[in-house]
C-alpha positions as CSV (number, residue, x, y, z in Angstrom):
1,X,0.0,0.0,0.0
2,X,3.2,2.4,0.8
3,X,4.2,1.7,-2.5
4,X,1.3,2.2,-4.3
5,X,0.8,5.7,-2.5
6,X,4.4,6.9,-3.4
7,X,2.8,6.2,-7.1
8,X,0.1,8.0,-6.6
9,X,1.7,10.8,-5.5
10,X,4.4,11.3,-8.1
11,X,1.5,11.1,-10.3
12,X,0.1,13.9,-8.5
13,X,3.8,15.8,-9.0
14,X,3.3,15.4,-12.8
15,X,-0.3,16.4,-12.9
16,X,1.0,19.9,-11.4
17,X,4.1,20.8,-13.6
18,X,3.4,23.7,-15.2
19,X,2.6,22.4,-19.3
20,X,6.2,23.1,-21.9
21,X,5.4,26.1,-23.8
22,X,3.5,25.8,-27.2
23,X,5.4,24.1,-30.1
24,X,4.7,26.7,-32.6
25,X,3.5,30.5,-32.9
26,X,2.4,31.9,-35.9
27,X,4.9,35.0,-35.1
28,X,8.1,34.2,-36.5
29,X,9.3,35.7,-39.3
30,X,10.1,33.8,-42.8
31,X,13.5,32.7,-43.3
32,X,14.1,33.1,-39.1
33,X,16.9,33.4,-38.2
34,X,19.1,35.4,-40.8
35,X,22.6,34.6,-42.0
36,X,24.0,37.6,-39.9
37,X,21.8,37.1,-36.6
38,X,23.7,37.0,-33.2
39,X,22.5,35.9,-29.7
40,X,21.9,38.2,-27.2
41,X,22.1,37.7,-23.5
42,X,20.4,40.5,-21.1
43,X,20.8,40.1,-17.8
44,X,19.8,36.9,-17.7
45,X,18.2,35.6,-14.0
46,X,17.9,31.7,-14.5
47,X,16.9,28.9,-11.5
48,X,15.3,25.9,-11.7
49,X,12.7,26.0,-9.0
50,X,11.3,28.9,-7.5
51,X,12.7,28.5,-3.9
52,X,16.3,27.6,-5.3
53,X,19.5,30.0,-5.9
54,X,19.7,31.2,-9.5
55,X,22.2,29.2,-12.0
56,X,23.0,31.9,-13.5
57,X,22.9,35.9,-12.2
58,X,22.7,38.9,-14.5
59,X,24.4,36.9,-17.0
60,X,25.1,39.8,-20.4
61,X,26.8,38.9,-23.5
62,X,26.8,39.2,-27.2
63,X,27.9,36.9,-29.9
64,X,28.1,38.6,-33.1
65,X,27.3,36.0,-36.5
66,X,30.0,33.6,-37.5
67,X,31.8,33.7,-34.1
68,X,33.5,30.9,-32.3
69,X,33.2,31.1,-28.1
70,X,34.5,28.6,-26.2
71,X,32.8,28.5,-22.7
72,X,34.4,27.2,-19.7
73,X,34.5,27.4,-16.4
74,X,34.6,24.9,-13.3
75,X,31.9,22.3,-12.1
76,X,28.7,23.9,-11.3
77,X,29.4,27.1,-12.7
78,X,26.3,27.3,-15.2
79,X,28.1,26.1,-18.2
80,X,26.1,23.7,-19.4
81,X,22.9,26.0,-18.2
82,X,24.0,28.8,-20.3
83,X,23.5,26.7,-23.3
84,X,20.7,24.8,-22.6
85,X,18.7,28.2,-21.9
86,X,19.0,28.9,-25.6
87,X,16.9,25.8,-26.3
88,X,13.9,27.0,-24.2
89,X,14.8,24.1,-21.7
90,X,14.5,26.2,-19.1
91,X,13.4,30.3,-19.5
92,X,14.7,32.9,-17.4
93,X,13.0,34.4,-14.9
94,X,15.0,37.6,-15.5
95,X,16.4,39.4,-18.4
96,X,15.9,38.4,-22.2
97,X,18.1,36.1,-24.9
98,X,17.8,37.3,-28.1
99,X,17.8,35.5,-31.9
100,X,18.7,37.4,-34.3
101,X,16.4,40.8,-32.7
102,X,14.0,38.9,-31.5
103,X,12.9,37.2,-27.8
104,X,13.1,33.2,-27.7
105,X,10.2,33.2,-25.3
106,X,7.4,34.6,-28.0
107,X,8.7,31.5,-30.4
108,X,7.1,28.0,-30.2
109,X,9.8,25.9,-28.7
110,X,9.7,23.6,-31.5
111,X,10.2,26.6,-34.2
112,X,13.3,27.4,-32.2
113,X,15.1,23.8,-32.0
114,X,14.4,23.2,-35.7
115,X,16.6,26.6,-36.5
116,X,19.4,25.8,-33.8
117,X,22.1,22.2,-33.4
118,X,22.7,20.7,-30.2
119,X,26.2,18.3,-30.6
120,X,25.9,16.4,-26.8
121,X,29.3,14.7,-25.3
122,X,27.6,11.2,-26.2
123,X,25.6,11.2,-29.0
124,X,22.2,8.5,-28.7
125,X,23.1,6.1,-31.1
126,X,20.5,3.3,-32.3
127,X,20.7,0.1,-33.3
128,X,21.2,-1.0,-37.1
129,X,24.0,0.9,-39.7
130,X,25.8,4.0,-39.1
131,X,23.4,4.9,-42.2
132,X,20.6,4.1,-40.4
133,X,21.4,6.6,-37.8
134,X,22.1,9.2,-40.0
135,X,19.3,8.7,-42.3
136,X,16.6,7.7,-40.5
137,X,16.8,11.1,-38.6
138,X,17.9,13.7,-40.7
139,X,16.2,12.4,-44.0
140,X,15.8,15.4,-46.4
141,X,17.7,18.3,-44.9
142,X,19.7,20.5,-47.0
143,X,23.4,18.2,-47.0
144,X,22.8,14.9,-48.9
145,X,24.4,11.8,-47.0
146,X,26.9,11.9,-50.5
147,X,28.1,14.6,-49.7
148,X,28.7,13.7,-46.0
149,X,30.6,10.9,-46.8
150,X,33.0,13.3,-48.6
151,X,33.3,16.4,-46.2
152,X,33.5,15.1,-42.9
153,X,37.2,13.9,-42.1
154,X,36.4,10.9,-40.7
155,X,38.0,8.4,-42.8
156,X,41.4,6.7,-41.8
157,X,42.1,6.7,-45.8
158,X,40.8,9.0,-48.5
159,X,37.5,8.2,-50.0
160,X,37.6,10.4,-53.3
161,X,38.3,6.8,-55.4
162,X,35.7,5.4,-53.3
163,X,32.1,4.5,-53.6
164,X,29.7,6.7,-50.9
165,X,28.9,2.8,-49.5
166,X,32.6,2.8,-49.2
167,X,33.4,6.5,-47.3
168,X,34.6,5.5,-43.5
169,X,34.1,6.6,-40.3
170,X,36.6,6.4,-37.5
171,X,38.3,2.8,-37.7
172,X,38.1,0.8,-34.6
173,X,41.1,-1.0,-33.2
174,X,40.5,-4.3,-31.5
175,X,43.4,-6.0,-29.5
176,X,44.0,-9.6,-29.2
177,X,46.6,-12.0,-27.5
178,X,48.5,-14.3,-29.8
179,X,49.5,-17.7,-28.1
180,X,53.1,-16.6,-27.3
181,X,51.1,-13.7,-25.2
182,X,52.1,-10.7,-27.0
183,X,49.3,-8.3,-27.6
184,X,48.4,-7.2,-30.8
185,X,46.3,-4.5,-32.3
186,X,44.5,-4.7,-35.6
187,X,42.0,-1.7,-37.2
188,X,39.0,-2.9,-38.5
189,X,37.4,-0.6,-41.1
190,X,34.3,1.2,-40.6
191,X,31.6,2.2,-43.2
192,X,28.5,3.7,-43.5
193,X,27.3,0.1,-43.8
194,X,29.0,-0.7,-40.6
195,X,26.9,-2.4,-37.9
196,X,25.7,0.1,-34.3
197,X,25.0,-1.7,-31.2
198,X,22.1,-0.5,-29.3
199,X,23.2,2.7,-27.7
200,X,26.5,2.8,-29.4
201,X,27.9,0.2,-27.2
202,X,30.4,-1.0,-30.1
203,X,31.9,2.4,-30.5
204,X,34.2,4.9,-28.7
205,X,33.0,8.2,-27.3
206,X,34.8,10.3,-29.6
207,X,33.2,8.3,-32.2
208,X,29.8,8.6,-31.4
209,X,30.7,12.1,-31.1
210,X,31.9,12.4,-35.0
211,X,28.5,10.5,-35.4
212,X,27.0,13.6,-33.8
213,X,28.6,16.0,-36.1
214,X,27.4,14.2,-38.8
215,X,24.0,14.6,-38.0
216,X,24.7,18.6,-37.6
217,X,25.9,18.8,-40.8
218,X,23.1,17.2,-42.5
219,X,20.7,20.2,-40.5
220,X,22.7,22.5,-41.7
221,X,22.1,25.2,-39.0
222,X,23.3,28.8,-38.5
223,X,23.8,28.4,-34.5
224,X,25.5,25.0,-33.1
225,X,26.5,24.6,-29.7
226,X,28.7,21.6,-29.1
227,X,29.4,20.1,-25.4
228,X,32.6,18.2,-26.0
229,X,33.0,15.0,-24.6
230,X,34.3,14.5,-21.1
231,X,36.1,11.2,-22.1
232,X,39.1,9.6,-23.1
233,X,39.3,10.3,-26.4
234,X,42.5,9.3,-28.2
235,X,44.5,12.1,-30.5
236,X,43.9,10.6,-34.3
237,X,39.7,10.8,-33.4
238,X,40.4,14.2,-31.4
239,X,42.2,15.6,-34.1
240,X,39.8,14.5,-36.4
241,X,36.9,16.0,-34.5
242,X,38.6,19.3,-34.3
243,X,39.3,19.6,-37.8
244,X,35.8,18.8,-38.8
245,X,34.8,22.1,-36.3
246,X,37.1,23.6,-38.3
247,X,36.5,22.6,-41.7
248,X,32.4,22.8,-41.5
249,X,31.1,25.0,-38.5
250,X,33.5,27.9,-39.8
251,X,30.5,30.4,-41.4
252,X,27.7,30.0,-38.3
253,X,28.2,30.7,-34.8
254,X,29.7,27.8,-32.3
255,X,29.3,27.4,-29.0
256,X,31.6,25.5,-27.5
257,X,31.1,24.2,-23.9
258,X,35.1,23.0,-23.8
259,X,36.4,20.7,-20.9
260,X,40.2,20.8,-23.1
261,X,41.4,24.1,-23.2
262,X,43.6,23.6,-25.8
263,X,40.6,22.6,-28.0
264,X,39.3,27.0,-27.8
265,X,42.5,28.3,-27.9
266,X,41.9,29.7,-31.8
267,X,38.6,30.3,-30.9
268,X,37.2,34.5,-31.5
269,X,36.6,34.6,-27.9
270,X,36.6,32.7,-24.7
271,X,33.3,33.4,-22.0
272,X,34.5,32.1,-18.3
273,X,31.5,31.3,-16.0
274,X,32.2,31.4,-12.4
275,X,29.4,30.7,-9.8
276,X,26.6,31.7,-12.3
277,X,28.5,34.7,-13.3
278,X,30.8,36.1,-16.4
279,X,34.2,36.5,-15.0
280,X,35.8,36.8,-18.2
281,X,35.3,37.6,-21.8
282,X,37.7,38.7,-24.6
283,X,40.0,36.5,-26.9
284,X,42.3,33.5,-25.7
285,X,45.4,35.7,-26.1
286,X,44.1,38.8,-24.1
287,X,42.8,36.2,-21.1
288,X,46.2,34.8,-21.0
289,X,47.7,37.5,-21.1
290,X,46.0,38.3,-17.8
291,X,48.2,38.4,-14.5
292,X,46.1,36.7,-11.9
293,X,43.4,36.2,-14.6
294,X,40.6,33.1,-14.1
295,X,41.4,31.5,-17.8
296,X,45.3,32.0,-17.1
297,X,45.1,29.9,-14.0
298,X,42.8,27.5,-16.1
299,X,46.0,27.2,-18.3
300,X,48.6,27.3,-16.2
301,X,47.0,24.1,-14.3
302,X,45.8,21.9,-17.3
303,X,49.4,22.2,-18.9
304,X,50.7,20.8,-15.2
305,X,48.0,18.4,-15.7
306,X,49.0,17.0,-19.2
307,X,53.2,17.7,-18.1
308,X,52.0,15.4,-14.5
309,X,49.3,13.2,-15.4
């Protein structure tokens, strides 16, 4: 009976959150939002319950169209809040963030994700082809899946003498023990045709990321914000994800929510978030540059961390 109540009232709990705001408005302008829009951030006042401490506090920043901004900052500073805050996830209960001129709050939630890219630290994969996941998502947007197979970097060998069936994705390596007990390593070649566990559980993290970026290229957005992965990710897939932010998210604006420094150091500008709060914000060189400075001791201590590990 104890259990059944504690149903009951969770049930109750879920009957009294407030409804998600309406999917679509007939109030947005055609062809929202413009090549040259930016994102505004005024004074932003965002919690995530009325009786709790804000996440972030009078948060006010611009990013003008086409640049890169790393964002960084430690644990619990409102990274990852910042972001989400621009997907209507959760709306501020202070201040305004702004598309392109116009408030986020009178657009239908659904209206505003279709125009913007979320890249997550570990991409959802599902079961089937790496085709499959690519295809069965983002069927019809502007980038054919032909063309994918020959702009992202993600083969281990060059695909122009190769079939689209043929165009590779990161190569796993599998290690085995020969009889004499030496290890050995061998690279098994990855296609669009290649087989996906459920969830990804057959491939890396860095690979399910590159899978991500795939899936923003074929949206073909304006405004992608990319939460780069936490994990291990070993330096051939790394560089190969960084040359793909390079090579393919160089004419929108990028949002980068960067856990390796070294990954934003060419980046326009740098935003550090400290306790809900802008500490920081100018270019990497300027915010090194700064005795004392927030992103200098950010530096300073993940280059003892990679000297020390």
């Amino acid at each position: 009976m104890e259990s059944d109540m504690n149903g009951v009232e969770r049930i109750e709990e879920y009957i009294a959150l407030p409804p998600e705001p309406p999917r679509h408005l007939p109030n947005i302008p055609a062809h929202w939002p413009p090549a040259n829009a930016d994102i505004v951030y005024d004074n932003v006042v965002l919690r995530y319950a009325p009786d709790l401490e804000p996440v972030l506090r009078g948060v006010s920043f611009t990013v003008k169209a086409g640049e890169k901004i790393g964002i960084v900052g430690r644990t619990g500073s409102g990274k990852s809040t910042l972001a989400m805050s621009l997907f209507r996830f959760v709306d501020p209960d202070e201040g305004r963030i702004l598309i392109g001129g116009m408030d986020i709050t009178h657009m239908g939630v659904e209206d505003l994700r279709a125009s913007l890219t979320f890249i997550p630290q570990d991409a959802v994969l599902f079961s089937g082809t790496v085709r499959d996941n690519l295809v069965r998502i983002y069927a019809g947007f502007a980038l054919s899946i032909m063309e994918l197979g020959y702009r992202i970097p993600l083969e281990s060998t060059p695909t122009q003498n190769l079939p689209v069936d043929a165009a590779e994705v990161p190569a796993t390596t599998s290690q085995s023990t020969s009889p004499s007990g030496t290890v050995t390593s061998a690279q098994t070649l990855v296609t669009l045709d290649s087989k996906v566990s459920e969830g990804g559980a057959n491939w890396s993290a860095g690979q399910r990321q590159l899978i991500a970026m795939a899936r923003a290229l074929l949206r073909n957005t304006g405004i992608t914000v990319l939460d780069e992965s936490t994990a291990s990710v070993d330096f051939e897939t790394d560089k190969k994800i960084q040359q793909t932010i390079r090579a393919h998210f160089k004419d929108g604006i990028l949002l980068t929510i960067a856990h390796r420094l070294q990954t934003i150091i060419d980046y326009d500008r740098v935003l550090v978030l400290q306790e809900g709060k802008i500490v920081e914000f100018d270019t990497p060189a300027r915010l090194i540059a700064v005795e004392g400075g927030v992103f200098r001791g950010m530096c300073i201590k993940s280059e003892h961390s990679l000297r020390n590990p």
